[in-house]
PDB file of N, CA, C and O in Angstrom, chain B, residues numbered from 101:
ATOM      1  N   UNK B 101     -10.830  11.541  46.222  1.00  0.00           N
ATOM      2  CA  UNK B 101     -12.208  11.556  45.826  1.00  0.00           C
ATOM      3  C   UNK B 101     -12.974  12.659  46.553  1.00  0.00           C
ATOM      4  O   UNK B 101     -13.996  13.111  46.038  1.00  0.00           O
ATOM      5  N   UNK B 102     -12.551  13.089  47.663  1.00  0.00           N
ATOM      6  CA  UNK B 102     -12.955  14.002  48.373  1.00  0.00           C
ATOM      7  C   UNK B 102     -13.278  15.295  47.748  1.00  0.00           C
ATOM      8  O   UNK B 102     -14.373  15.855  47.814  1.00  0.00           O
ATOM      9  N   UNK B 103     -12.265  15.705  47.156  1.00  0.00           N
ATOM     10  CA  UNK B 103     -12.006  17.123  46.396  1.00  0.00           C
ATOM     11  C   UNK B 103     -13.001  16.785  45.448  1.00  0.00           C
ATOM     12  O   UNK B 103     -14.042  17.326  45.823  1.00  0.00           O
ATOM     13  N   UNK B 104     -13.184  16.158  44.414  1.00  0.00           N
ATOM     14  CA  UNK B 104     -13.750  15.786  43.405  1.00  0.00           C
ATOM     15  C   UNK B 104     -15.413  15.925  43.640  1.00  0.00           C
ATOM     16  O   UNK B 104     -16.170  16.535  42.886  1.00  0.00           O
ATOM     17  N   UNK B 105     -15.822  15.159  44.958  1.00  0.00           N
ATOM     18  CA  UNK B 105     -16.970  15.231  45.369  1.00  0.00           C
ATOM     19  C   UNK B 105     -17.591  17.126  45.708  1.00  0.00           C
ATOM     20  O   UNK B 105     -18.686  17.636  45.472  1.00  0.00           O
ATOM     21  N   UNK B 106     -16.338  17.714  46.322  1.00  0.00           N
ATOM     22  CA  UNK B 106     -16.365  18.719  47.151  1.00  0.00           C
ATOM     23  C   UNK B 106     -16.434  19.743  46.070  1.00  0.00           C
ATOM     24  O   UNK B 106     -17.161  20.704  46.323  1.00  0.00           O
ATOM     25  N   UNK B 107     -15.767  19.735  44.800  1.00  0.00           N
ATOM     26  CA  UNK B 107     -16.071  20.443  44.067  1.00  0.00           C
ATOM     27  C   UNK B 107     -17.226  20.696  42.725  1.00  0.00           C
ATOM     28  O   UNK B 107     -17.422  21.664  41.989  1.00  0.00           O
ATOM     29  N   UNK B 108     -17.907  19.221  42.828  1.00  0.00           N
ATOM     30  CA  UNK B 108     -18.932  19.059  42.082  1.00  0.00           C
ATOM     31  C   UNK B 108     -20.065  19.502  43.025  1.00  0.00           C
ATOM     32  O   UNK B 108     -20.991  20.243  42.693  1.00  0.00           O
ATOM     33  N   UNK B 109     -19.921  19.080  43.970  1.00  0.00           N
ATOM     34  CA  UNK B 109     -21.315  19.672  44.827  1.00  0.00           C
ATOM     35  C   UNK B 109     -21.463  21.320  45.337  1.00  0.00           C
ATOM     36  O   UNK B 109     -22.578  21.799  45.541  1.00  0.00           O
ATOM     37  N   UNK B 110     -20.366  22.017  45.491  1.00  0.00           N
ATOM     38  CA  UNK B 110     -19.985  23.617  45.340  1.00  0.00           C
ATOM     39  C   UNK B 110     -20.608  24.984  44.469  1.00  0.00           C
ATOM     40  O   UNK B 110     -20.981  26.146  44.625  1.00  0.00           O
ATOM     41  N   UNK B 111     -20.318  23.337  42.882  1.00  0.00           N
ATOM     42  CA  UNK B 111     -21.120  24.316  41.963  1.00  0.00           C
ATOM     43  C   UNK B 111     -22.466  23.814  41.313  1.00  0.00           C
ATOM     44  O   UNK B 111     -22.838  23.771  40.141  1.00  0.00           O
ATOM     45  N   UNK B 112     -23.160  23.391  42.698  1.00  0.00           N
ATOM     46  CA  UNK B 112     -24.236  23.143  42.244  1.00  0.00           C
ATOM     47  C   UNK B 112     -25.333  23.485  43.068  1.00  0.00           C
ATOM     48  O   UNK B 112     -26.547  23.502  42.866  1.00  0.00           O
ATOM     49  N   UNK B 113     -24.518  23.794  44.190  1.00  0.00           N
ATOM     50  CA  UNK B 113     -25.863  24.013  45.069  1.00  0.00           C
ATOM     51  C   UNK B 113     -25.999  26.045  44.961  1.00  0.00           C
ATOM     52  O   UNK B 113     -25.245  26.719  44.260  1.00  0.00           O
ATOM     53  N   UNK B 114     -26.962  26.538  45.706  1.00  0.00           N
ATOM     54  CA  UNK B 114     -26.787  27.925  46.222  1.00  0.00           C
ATOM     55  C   UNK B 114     -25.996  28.371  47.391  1.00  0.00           C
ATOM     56  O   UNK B 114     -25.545  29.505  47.554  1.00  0.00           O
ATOM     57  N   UNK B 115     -25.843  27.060  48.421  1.00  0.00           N
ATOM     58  CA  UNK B 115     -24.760  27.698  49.580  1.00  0.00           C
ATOM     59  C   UNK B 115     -23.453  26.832  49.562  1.00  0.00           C
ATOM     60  O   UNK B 115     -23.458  25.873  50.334  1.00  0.00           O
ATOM     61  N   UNK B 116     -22.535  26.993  48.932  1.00  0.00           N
ATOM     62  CA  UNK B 116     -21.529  26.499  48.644  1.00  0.00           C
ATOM     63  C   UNK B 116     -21.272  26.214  49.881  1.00  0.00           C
ATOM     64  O   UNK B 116     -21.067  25.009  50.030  1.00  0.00           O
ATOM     65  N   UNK B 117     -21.177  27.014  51.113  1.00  0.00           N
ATOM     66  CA  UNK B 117     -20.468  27.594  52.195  1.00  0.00           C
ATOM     67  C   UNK B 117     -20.971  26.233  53.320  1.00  0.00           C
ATOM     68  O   UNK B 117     -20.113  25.837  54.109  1.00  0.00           O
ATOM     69  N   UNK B 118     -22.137  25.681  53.335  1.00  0.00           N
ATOM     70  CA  UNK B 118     -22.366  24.696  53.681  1.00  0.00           C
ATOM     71  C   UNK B 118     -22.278  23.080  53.246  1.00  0.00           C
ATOM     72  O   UNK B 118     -22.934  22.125  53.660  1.00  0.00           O
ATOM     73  N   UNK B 119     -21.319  23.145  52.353  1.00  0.00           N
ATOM     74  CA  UNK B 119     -21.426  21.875  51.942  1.00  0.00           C
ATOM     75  C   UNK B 119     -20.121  21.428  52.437  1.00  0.00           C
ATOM     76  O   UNK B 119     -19.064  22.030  52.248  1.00  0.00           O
ATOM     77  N   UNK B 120     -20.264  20.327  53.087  1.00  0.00           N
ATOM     78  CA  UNK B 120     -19.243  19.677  53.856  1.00  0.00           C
ATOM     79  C   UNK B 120     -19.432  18.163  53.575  1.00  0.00           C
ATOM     80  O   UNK B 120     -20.411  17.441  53.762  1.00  0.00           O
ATOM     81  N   UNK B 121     -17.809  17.815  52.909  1.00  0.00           N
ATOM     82  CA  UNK B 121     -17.616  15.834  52.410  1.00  0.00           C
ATOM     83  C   UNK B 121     -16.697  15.843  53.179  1.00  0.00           C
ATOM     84  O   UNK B 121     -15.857  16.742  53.217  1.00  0.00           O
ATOM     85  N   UNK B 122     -16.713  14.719  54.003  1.00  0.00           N
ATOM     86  CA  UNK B 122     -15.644  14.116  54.355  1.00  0.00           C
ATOM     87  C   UNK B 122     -15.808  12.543  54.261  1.00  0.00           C
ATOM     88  O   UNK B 122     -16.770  11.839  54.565  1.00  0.00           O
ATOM     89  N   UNK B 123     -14.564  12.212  53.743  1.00  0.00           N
ATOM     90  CA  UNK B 123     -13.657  10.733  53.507  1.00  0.00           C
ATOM     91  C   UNK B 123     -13.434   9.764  54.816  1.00  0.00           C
ATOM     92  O   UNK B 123     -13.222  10.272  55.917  1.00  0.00           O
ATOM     93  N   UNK B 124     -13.485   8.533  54.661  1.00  0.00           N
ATOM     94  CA  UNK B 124     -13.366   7.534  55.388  1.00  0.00           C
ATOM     95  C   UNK B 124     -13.144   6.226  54.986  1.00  0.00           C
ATOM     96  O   UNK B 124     -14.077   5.483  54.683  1.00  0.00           O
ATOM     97  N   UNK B 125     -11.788   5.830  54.957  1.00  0.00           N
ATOM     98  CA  UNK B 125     -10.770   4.976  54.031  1.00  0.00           C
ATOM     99  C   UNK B 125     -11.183   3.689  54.694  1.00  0.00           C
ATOM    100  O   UNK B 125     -11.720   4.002  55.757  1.00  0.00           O
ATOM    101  N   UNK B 126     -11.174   2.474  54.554  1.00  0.00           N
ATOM    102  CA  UNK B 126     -10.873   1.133  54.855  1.00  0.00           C
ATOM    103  C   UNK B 126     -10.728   0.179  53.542  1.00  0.00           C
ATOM    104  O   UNK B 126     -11.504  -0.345  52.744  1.00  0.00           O
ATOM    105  N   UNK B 127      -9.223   0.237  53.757  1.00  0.00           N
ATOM    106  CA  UNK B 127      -8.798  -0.788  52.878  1.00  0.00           C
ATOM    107  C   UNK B 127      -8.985  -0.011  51.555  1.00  0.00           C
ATOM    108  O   UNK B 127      -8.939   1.219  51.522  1.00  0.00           O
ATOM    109  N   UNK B 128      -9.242  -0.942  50.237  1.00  0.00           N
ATOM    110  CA  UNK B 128      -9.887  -0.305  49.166  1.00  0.00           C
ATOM    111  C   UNK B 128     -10.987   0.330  48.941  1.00  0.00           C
ATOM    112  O   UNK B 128     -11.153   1.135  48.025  1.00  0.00           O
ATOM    113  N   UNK B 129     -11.990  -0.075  49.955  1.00  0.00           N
ATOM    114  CA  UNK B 129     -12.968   0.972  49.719  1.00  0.00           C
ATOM    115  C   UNK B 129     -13.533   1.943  50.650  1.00  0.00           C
ATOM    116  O   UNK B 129     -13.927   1.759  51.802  1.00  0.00           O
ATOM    117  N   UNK B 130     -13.494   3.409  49.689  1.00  0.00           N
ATOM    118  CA  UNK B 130     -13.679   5.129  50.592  1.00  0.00           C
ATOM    119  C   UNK B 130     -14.752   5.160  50.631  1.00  0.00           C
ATOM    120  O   UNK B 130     -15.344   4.745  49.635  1.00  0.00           O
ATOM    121  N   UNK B 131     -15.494   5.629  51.711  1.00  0.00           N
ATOM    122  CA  UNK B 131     -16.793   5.691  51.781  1.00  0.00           C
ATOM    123  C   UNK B 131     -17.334   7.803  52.063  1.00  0.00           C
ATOM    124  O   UNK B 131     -17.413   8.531  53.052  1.00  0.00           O
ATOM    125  N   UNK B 132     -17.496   7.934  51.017  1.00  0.00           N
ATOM    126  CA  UNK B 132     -17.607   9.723  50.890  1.00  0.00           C
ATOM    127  C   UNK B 132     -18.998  10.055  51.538  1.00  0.00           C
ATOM    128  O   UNK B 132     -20.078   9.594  51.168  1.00  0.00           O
ATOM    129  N   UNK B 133     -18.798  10.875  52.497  1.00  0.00           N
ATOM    130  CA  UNK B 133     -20.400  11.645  52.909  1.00  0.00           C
ATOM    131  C   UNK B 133     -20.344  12.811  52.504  1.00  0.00           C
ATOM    132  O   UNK B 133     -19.271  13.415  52.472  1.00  0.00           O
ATOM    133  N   UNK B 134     -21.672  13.436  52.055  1.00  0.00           N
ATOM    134  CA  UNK B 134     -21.906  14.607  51.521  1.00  0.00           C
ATOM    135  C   UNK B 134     -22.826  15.428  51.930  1.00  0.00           C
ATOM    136  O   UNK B 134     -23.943  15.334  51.423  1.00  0.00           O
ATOM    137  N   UNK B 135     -22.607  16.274  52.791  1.00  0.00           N
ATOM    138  CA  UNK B 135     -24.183  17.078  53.492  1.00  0.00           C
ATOM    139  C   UNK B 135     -23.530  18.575  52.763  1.00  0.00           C
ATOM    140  O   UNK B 135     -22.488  19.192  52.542  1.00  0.00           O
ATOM    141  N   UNK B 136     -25.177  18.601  52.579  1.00  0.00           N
ATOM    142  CA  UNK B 136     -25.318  20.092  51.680  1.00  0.00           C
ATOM    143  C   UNK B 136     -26.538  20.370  52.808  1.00  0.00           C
ATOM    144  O   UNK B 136     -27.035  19.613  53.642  1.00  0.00           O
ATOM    145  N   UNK B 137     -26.878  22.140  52.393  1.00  0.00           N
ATOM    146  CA  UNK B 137     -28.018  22.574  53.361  1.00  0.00           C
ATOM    147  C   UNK B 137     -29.471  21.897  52.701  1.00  0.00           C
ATOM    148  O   UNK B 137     -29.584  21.682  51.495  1.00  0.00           O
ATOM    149  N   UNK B 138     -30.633  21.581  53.772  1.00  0.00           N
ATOM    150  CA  UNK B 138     -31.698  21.042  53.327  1.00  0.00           C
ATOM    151  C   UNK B 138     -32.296  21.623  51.874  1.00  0.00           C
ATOM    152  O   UNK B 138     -32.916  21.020  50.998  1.00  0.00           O
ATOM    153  N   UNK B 139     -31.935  22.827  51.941  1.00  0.00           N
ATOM    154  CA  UNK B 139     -32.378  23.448  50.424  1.00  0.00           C
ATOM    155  C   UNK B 139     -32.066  23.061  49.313  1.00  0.00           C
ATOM    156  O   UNK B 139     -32.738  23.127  48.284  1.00  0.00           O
ATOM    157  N   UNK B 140     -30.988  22.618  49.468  1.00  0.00           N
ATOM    158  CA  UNK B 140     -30.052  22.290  48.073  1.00  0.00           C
ATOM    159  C   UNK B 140     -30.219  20.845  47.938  1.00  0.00           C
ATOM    160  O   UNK B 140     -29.375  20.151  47.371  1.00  0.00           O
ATOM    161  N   UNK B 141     -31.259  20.392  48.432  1.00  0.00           N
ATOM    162  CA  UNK B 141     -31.016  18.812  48.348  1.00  0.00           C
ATOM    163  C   UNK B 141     -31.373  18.251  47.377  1.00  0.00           C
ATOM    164  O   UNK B 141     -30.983  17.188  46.894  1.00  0.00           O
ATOM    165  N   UNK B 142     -32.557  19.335  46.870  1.00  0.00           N
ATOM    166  CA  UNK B 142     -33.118  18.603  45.266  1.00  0.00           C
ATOM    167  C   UNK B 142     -32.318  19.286  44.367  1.00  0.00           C
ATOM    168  O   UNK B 142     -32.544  18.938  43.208  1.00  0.00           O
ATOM    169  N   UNK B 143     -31.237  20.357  44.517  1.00  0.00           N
ATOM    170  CA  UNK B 143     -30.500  20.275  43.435  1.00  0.00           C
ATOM    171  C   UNK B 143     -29.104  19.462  43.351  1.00  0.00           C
ATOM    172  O   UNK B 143     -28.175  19.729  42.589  1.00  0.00           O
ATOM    173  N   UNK B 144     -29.150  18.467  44.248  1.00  0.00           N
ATOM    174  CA  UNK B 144     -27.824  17.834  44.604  1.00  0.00           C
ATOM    175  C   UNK B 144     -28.731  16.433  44.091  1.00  0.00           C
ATOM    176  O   UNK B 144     -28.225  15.479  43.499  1.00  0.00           O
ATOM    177  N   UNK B 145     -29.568  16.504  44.307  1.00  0.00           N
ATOM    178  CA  UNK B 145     -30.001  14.758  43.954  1.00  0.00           C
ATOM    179  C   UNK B 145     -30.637  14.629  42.533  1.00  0.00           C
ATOM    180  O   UNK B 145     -30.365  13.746  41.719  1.00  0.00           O
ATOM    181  N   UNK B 146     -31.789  15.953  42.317  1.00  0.00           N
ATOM    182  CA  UNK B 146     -31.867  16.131  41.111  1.00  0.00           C
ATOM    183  C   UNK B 146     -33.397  15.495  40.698  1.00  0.00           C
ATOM    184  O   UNK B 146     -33.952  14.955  41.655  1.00  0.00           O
ATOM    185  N   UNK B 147     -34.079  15.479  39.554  1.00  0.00           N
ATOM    186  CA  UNK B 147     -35.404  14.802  39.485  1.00  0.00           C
ATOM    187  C   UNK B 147     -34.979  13.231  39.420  1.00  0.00           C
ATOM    188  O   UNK B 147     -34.291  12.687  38.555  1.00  0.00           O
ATOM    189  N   UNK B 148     -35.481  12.746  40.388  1.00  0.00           N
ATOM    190  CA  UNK B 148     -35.854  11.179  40.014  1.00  0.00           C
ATOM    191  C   UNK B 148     -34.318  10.432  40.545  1.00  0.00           C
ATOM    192  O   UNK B 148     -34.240   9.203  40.558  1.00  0.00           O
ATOM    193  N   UNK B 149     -33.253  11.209  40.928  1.00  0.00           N
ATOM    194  CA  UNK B 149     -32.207  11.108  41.750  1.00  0.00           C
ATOM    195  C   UNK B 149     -30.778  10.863  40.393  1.00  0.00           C
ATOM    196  O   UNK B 149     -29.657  10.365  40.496  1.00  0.00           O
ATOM    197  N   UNK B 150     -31.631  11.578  39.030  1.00  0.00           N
ATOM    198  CA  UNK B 150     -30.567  11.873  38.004  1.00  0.00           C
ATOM    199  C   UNK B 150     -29.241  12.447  37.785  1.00  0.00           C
ATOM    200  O   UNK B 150     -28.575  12.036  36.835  1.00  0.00           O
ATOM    201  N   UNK B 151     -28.685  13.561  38.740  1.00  0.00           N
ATOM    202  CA  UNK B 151     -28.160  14.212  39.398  1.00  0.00           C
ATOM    203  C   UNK B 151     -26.639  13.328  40.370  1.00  0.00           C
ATOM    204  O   UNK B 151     -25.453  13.167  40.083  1.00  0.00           O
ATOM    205  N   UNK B 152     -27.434  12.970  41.481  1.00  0.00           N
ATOM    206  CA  UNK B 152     -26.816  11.734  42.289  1.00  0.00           C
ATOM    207  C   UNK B 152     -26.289  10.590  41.810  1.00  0.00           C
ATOM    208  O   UNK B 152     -25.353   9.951  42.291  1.00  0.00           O
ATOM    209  N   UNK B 153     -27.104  10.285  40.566  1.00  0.00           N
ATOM    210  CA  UNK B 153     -26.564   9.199  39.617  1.00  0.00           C
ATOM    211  C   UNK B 153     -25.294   9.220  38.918  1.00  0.00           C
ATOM    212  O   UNK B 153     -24.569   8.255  38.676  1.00  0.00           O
ATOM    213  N   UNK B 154     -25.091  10.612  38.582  1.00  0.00           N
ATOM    214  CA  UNK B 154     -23.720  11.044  37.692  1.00  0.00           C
ATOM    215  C   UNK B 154     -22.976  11.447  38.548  1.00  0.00           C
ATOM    216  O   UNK B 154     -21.908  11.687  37.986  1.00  0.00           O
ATOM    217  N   UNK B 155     -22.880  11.756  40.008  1.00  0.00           N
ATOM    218  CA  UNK B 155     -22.154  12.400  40.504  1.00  0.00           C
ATOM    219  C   UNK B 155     -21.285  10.963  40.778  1.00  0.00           C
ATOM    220  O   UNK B 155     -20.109  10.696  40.532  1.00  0.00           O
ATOM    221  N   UNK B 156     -22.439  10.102  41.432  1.00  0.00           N
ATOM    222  CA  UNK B 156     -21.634   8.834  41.662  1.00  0.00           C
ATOM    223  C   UNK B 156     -20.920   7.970  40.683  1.00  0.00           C
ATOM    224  O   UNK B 156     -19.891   7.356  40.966  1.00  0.00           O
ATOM    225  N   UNK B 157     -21.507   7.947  39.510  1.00  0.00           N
ATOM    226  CA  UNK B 157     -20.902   8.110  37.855  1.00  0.00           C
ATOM    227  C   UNK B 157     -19.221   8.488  38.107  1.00  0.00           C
ATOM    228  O   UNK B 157     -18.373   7.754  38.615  1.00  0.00           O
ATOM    229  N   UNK B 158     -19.057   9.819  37.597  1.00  0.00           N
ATOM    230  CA  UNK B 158     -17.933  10.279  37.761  1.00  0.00           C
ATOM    231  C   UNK B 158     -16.914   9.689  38.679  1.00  0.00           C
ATOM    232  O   UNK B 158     -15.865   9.177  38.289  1.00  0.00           O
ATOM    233  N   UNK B 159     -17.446   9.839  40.448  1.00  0.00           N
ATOM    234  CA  UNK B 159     -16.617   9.125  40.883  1.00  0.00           C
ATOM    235  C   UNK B 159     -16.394   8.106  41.061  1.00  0.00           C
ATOM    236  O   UNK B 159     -15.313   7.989  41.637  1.00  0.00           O
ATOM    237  N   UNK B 160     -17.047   6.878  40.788  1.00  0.00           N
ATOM    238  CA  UNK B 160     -16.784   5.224  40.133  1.00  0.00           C
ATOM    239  C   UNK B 160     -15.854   5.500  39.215  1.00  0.00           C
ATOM    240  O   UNK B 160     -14.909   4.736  39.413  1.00  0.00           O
ATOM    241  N   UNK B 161     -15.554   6.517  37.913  1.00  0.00           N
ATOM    242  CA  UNK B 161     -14.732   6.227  37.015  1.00  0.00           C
ATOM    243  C   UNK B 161     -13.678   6.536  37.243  1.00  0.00           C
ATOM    244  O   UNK B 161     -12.755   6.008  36.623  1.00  0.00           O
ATOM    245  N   UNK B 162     -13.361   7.815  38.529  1.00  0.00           N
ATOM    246  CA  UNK B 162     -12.604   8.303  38.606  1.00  0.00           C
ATOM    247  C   UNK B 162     -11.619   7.381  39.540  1.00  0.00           C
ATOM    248  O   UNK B 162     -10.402   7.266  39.396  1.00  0.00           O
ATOM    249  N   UNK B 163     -12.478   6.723  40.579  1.00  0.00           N
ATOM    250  CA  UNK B 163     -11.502   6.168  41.684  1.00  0.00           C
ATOM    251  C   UNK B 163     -10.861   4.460  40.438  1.00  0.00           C
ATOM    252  O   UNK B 163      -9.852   3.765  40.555  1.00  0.00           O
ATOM    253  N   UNK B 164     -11.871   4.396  39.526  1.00  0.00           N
ATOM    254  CA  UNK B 164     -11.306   2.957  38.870  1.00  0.00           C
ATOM    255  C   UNK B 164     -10.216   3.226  38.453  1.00  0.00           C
ATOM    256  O   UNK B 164      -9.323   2.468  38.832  1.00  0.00           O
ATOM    257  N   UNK B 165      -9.911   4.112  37.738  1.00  0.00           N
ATOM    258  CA  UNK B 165      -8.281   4.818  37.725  1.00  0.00           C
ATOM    259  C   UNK B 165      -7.495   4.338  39.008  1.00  0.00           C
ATOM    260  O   UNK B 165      -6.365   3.869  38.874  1.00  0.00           O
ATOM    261  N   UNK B 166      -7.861   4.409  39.776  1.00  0.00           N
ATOM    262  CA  UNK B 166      -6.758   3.958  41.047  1.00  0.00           C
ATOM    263  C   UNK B 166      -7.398   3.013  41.648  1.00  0.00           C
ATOM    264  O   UNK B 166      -7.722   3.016  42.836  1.00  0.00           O
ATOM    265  N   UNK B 167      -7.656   1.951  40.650  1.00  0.00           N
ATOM    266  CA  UNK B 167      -8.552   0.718  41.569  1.00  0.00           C
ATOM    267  C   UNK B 167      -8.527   0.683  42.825  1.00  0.00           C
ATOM    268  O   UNK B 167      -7.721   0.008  43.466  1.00  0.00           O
ATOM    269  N   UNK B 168      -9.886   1.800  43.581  1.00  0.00           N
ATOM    270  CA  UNK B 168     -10.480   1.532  44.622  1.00  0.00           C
ATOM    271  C   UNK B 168     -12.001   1.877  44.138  1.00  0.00           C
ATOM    272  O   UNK B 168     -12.294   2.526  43.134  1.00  0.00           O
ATOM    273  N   UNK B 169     -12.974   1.250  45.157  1.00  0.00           N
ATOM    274  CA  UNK B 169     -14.007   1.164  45.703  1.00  0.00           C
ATOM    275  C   UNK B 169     -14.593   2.913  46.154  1.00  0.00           C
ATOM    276  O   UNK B 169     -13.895   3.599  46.902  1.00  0.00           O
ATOM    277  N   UNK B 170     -15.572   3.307  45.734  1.00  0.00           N
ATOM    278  CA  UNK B 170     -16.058   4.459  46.333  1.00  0.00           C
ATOM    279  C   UNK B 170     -17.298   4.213  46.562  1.00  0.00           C
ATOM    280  O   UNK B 170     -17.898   3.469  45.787  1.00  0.00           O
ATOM    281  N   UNK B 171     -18.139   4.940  47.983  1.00  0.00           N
ATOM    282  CA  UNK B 171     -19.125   5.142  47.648  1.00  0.00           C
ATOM    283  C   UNK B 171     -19.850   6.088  48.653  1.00  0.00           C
ATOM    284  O   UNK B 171     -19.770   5.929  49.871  1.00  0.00           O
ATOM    285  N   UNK B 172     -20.880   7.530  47.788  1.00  0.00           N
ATOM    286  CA  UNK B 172     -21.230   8.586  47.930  1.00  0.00           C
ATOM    287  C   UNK B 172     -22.455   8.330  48.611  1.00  0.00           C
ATOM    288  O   UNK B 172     -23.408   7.815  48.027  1.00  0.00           O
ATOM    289  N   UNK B 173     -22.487   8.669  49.846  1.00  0.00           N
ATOM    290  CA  UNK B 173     -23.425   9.110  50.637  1.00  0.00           C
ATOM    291  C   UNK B 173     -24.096  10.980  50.672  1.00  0.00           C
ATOM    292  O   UNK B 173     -23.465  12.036  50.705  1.00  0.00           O
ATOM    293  N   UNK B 174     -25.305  10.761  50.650  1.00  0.00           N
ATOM    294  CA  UNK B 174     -25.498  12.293  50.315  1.00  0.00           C
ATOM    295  C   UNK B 174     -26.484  12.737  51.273  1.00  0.00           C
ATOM    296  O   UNK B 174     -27.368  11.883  51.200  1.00  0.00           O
ATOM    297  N   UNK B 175     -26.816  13.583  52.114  1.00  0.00           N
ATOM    298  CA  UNK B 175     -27.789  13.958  53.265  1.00  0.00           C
ATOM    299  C   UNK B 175     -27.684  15.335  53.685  1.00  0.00           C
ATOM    300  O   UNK B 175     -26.708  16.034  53.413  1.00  0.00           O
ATOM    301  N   UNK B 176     -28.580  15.689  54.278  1.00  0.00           N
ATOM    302  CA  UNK B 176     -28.951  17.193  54.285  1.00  0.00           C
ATOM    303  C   UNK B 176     -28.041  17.855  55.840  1.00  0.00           C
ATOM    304  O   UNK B 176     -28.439  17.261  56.842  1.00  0.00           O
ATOM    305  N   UNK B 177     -27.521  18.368  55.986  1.00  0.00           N
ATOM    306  CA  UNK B 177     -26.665  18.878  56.939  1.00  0.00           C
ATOM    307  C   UNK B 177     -27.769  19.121  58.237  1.00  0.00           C
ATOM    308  O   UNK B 177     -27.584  18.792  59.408  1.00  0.00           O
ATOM    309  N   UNK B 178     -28.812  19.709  57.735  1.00  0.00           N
ATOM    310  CA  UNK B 178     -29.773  19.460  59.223  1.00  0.00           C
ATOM    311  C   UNK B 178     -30.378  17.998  59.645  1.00  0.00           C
ATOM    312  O   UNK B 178     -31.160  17.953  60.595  1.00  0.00           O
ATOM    313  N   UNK B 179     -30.096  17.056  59.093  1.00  0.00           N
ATOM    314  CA  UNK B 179     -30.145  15.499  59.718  1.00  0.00           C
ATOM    315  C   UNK B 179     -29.059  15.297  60.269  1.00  0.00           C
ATOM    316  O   UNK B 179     -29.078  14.850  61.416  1.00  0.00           O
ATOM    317  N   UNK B 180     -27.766  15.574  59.599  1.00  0.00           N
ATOM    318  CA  UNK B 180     -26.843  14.976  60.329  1.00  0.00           C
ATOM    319  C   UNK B 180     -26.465  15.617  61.696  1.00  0.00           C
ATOM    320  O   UNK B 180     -25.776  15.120  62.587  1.00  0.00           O
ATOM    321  N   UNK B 181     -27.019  16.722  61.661  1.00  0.00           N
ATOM    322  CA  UNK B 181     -26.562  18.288  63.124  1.00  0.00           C
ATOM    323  C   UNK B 181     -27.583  16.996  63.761  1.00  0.00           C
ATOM    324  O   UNK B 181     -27.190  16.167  64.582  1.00  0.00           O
ATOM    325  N   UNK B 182     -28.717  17.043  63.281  1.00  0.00           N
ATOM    326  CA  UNK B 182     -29.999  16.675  64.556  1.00  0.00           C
ATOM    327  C   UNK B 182     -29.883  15.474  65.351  1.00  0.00           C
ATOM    328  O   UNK B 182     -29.775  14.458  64.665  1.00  0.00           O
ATOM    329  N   UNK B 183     -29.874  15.303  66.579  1.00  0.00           N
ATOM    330  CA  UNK B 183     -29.912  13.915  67.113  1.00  0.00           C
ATOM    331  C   UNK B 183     -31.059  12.852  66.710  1.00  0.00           C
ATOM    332  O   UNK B 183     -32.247  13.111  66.520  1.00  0.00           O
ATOM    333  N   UNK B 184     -30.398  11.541  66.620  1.00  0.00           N
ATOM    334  CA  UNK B 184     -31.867  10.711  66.604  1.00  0.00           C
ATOM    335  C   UNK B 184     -32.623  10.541  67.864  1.00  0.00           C
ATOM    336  O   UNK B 184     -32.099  10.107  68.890  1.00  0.00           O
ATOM    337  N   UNK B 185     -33.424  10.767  67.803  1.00  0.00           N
ATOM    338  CA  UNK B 185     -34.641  10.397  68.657  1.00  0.00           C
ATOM    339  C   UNK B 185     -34.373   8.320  68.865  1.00  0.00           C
ATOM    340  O   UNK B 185     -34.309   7.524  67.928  1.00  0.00           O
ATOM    341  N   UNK B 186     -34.275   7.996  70.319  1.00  0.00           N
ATOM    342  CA  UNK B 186     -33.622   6.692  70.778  1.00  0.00           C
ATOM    343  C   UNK B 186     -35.350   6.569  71.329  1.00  0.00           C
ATOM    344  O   UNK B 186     -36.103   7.438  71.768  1.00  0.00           O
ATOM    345  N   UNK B 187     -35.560   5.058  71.074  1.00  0.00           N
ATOM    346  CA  UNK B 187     -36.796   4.983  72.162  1.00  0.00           C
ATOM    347  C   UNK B 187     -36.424   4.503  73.940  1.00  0.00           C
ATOM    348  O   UNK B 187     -37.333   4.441  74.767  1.00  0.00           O
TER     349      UNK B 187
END
């Protein structure tokens, strides 16, 4: 599902070069993260989050083929770099 994710989000954003998914298996269900650069975020999610909807689309149909569980996390590569602020 990785590839699948990795190559739908590639040709969609403007910096290909920053978009980084990585996979994380338990059991039947993969849990995919997806950071693209903050720029590309409304073309990765799309108006009204139409975009995000089909991406996760696709890969629901794709992993039901190999009955497992997926599910696409999507966030901007400068949240995930940034530390949280702890009180």
């Amino acid at each position: 599902m990785k590839e699948l994710v990795e190559v739908i989000a590639k040709n969609l954003v403007e910096h290909p070069e920053e978009v980084v998914v990585t996979e994380q298996k338990d059991g039947r269900v993969t849990k995919v993260n997806l950071q693209v650069a903050a720029s590309d975020m409304g073309k990765v999610i799309g108006r009204q989050g139409r975009i995000a909807k089909a991406i996760r689309a696709v890969v629901k149909a794709a992993a039901s083929r190999e009955e497992e569980i997926v599910d696409v996390n999507i966030e901007s590569r400068d949240e995930a770099a940034a530390p949280k602020d702890e009180p």
